[in-house]
N, C-alpha and C positions, 0 to 999 in steps of 0.2 A: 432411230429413237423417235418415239412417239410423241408429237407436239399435247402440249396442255389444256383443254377447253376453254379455259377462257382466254388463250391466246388464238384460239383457233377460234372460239367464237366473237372475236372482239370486232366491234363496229366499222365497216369500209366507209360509208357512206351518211350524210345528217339524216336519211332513211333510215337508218340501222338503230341511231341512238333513241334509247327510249327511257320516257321517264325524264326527260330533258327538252320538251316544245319549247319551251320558253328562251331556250338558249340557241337551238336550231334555229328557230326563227328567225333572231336578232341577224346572226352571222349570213344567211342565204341572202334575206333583202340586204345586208350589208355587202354581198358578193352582187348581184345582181345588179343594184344601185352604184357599185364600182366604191363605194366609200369608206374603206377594209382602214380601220385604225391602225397607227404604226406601233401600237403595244397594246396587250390585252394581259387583264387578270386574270385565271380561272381561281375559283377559290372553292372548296366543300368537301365531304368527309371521302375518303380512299373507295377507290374500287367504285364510282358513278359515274367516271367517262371523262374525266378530264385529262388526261394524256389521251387517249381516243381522237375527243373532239378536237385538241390539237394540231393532231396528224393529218385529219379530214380538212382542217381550215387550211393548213400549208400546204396540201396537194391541188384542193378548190382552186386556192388563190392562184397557184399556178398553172391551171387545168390539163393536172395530170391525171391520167386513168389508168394507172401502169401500180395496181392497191400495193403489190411485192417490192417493187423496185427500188435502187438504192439511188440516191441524189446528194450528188457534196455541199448543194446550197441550200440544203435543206439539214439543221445541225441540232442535235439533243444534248442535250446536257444536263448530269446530273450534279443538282448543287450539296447532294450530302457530301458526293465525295470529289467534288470539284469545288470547294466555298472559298477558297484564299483570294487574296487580291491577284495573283500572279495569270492566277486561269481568267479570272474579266479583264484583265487588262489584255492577254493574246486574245478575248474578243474584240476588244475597242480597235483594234491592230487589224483585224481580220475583217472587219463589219465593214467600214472602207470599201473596201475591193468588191467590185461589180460584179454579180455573180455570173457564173460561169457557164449554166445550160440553161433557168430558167429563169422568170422576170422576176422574184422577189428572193431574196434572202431568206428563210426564218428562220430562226433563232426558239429553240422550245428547252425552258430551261425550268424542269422537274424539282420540285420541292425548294423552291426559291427560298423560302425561309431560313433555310438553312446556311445561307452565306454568311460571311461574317461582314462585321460593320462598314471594315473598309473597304468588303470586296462590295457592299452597297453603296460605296458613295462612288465606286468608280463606274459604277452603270448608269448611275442617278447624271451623270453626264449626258451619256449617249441616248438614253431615252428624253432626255430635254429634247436635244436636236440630233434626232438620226436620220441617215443616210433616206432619201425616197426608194431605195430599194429592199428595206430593210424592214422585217414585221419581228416584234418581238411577242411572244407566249410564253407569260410566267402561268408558273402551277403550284401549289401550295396547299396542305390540310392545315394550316396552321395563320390564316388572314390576321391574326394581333400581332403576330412577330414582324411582318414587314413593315419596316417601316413607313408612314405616313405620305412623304415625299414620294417613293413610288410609287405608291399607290393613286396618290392625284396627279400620275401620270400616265396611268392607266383605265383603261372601261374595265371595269371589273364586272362578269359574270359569275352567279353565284350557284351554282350547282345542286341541286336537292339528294338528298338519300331517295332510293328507289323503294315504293311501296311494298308493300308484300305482295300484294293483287300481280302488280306487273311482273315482279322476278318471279312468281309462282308460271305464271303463264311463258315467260322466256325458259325458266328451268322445262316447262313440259315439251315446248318446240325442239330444246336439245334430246333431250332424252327421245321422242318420237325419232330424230333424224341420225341418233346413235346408236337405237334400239334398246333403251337402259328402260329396266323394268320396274319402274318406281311410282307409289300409291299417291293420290293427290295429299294426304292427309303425313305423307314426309316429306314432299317437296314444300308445304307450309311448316312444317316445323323447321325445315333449312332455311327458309326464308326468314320467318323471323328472330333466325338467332345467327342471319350474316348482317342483323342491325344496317337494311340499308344498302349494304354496298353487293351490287352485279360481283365483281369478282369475286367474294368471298365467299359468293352463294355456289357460283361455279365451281371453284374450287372442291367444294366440300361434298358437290355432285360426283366430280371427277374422281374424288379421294372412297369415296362408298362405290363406284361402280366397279372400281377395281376387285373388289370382294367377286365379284361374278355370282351375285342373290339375288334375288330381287329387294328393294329397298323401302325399306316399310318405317313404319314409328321406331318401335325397339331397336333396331339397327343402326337408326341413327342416332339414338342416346346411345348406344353402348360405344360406337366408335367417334362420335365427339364426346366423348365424358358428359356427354347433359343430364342432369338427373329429374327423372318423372317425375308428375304431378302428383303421382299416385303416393310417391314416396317422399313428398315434398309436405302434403297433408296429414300422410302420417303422423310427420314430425310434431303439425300444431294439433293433431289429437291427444299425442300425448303431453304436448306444452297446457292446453285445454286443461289436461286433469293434473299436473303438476309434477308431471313423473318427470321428473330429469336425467335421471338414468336411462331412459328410455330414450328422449331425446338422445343424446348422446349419443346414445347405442345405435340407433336410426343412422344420423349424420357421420358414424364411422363409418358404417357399410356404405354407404354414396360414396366416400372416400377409397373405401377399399374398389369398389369397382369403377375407380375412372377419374369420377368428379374433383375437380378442384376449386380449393376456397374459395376462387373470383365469381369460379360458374355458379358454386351454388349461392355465393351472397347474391348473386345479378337474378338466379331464378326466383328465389324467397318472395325479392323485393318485387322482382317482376309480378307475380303470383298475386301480392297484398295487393298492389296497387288494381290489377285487375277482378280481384274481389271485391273492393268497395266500391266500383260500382255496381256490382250486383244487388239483390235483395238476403243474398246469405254470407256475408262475409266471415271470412277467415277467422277474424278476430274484432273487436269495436274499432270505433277511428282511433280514442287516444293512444292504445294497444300498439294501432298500424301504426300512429305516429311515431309512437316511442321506439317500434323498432327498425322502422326506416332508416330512422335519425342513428341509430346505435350501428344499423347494421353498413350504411354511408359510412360512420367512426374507422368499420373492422378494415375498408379497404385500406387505410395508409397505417394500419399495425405493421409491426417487424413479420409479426405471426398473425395471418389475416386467420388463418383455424381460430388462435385462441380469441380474436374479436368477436367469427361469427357466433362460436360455443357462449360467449361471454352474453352475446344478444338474445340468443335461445333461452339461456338460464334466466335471465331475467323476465322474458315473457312466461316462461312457467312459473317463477315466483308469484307475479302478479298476476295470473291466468283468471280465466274469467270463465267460467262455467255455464254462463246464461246467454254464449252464443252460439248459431246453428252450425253444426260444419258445415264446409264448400264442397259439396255434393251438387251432381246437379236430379238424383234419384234417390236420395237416402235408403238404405235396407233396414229390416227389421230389428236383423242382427246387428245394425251399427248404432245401436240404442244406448247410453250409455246407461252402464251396471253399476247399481250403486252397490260399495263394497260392505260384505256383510259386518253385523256387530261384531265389536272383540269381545270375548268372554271376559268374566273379571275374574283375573288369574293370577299372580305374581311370575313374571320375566326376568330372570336373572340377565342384564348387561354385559357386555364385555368389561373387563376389568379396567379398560383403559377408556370408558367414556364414564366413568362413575365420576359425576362433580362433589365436591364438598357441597352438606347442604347442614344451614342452621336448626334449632329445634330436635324433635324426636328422631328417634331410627325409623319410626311409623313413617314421618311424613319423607322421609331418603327414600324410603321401600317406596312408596307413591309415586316419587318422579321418577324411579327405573322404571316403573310400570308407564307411565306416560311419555318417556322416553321411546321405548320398545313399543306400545302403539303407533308413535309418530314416523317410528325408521319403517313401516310396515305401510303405512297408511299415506304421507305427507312424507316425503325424504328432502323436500325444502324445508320444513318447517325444522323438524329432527336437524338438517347440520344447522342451523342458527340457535334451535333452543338449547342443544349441547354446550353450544361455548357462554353457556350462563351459570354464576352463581346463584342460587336458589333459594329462597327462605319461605320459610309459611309461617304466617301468624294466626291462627283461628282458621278464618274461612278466606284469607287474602294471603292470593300470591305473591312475592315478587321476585326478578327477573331481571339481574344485573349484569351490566355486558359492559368491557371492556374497550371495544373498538364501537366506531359510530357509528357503521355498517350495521353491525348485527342490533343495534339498538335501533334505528332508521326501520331497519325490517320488522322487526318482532313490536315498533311500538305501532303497527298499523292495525287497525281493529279488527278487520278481517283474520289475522294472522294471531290477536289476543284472542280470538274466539277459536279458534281452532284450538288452541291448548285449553280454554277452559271447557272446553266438548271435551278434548279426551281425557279431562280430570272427571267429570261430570262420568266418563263410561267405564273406570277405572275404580269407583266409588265415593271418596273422599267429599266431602260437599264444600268447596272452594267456592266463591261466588264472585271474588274480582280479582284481575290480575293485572300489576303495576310494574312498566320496565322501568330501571333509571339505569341513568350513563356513568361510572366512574370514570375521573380525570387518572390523565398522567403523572398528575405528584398526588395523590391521596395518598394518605398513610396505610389504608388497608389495601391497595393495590402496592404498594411499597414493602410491605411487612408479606403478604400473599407473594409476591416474585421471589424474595428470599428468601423466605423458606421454603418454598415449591418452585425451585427455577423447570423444573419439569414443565412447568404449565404451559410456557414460550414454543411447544414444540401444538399447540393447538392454531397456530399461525399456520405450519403447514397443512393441518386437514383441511383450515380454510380455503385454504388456496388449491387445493385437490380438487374444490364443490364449487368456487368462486371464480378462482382466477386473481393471480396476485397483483392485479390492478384493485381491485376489489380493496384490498388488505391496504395499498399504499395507500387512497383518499381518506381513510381515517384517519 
């Protein structure tokens, strides 16, 4: 069976580790100088060499050069599945006894955090006063769960995440010495998305060479579910123009070929963040903020889809047309096209968005026609202006909604001009348009439910276009 690269490539020697001087260092003048602590912290994110540098200190301290070889005084222990009090207490038992082939005991005990309280308090002994033969090495991704007491009983080293620079150049040394045929421009795209950790980046070397292709960009989105930038931009071109269907329709295909909800909220966010600082961002700052903030919310949904969907819809609601896209060439053809005029024509509606509307049958015919511009032209504007009762006095609209939502929206002025544009191309000369809210006990929303319990089912189209978190904060 064939060993795994990053087992095979894992560090023998404090030469090997890289991306960690600061910690080699400490340990070697501490080997040298003879003055090796009787307990060490390592602490920092997975996959950067702290079980590694572990292994290197316990063999150092004992100067053995034997990298393969087995040693019973040399003992690991994993504390996910070793945490009880039962298992440290057969340490404190065992620790005792003078070891048996070399000069130091060690003790390297993996994911320390993991113990429970009381198997901490019976270490919290042995590391007061232990044996002079005896070195203990905790390891831990998780430095707030241990408790305090340990800790000021220990040096703690702090481990950093590894650059991309560096895991770019260690990926290209394996790949030369295993003959794997991969572009610099995917060994950076693996790099920055094993966030940091050597193993993770290995691994995911190991996992694409298996394919037997050479390893390029595409290749490596298709077989980690990453989804492109190409197709990431899309999405806020058409968030840009307001098309939410589109969106939608975009982020289902990422879905269909691979992508899931965590990768693509973590890319989005990745993406915004590295647009602002550019000179052509994505979207403005408040934009970025809002949906950072929204798109942070989707990861601790039940359903992180409907969070991310919920953040999209909302930046195309509020989309902002007056900024550049994130090209770094723009084409001719990505000019955007203004959509031509509507003819003034009368549109027959579906039967089942026809609202009651006060006044003439002239001014009902009016708003199917500006109805039917909007589902054509604005399909945010269209599902909000829908769930409205509608009157016209003269030349004044107005525009009564029932949930907060659809009032909060419709009463933004950007969003009153847009319905008074497409009355203005429609024909009718309206010249101002008024939303108000009706409450929960008004008589005409009381008198309106009972006689048309039908209406009650405009709650789900909401939630079809919204999302029914949307629907509850009213």
């Amino acid at each position: 069976m064939g060993k795994a690269l990053y087992r095979k490539y894992r560090s023998k020697s404090f030469n090997d580790v890289i991306g960690q001087d600061h910690i080699t260092t400490v340990l070697s003048n501490s080997l040298k100088n003879d003055s090796l602590s009787h307990a060490y912290l390592f602490t920092g994110p997975r996959g950067v060499g702290k079980t590694s540098v572990a292994r290197i200190l316990a063999k150092e301290a004992n100067q053995i050069s034997d990298d393969d070889g087995f040693y019973p005084d040399i003992v690991e222990i994993d504390a996910a599945s070793n945490r009880r009090i039962d298992e440290i207490r057969d340490l404190r038992e065992k620790v005792v006894i003078a070891p048996s082939q070399l000069r130091y005991k060690v003790y390297i005990i993996d994911e320390v955090h993991m113990l429970t309280r009381e198997a901490f308090n019976a270490l919290l002994k042995t590391l007061e006063e232990p044996p002079e033969h005896a070195i203990f090495i905790l390891a831990t991704t998780d430095y707030h769960k241990v408790p305090e007491t340990i800790v000021s009983r220990c040096i703690r080293l702090s481990f950093r995440p590894i650059s991309a620079e560096d895991t770019v150049k260690h990926l290209e040394a394996i790949c030369k010495k295993e003959k794997i045929s991969a572009s610099k421009e995917a060994l950076e795209l693996i790099a920055e998305h094993s966030d940091g950790s050597f193993r993770d980046a290995i691994s995911m070397l190991d996992q694409l060479s298996s394919i037997n292709k050479p390893i390029n960009n595409e290749l490596v989105e298709l077989m980690l579910g990453i989804p492109s930038r190409q197709a990431i931009q899309k999405i806020f071109e058409f968030a840009r123009e307001g098309n939410v269907n589109e969106v939608l329709g975009e982020v289902e295909k990422l879905f269909f070929e691979g992508t899931t909800p965590s990768k693509l909220i973590s890319e989005i966010s990745r993406l915004v963040r590295e647009s602002l600082m550019t000179d052509k961002p994505l979207i403005n700052t408040d934009q970025s903020i809002e949906l950072l903030d929204n798109l942070n919310k989707a990861y601790v949904y039940p359903d992180q889809r409907l969070g991310l969907e919920m953040a999209l819809i909302k930046l195309a609601n509020n989309n902002s047309e007056d900024v550049a896209p994130f090209v770094s060439e723009p084409k001719k053809t990505d000019v955007a096209k203004k959509p031509p005029k509507a003819e003034k024509k009368t549109v027959d509606p579906p039967a089942d968005l026809r609202k009651p509307v006060s006044k003439s049958s002239d001014s009902q015919g009016s708003w199917q026609e500006v109805l039917a511009k909007l589902k054509k032209e604005k399909s945010t504007i269209y599902g909000i202006a829908r769930m409205a009762d509608v009157s016209i006095d003269g030349t004044e609209l107005t525009l009564q909604f029932k949930f907060a939502f659809h009032y909060k929206q419709m009463s933004l002025e950007k969003n009153k001009g847009i319905i008074l544009q497409a009355f203005k191309d429609v024909g009718p000369g309206i010249t101002s348009v008024d939303v108000t809210l009706l409450s929960e006990d008004d008589e005409n929303v009381a008198q309106e439910s009972s006689t048309n319990p039908g209406k009650k089912n405009d709650v789900s189209s909401l939630s079809n276009i919204f999302g029914s978190v949307e629907v509850l904060e009213s």
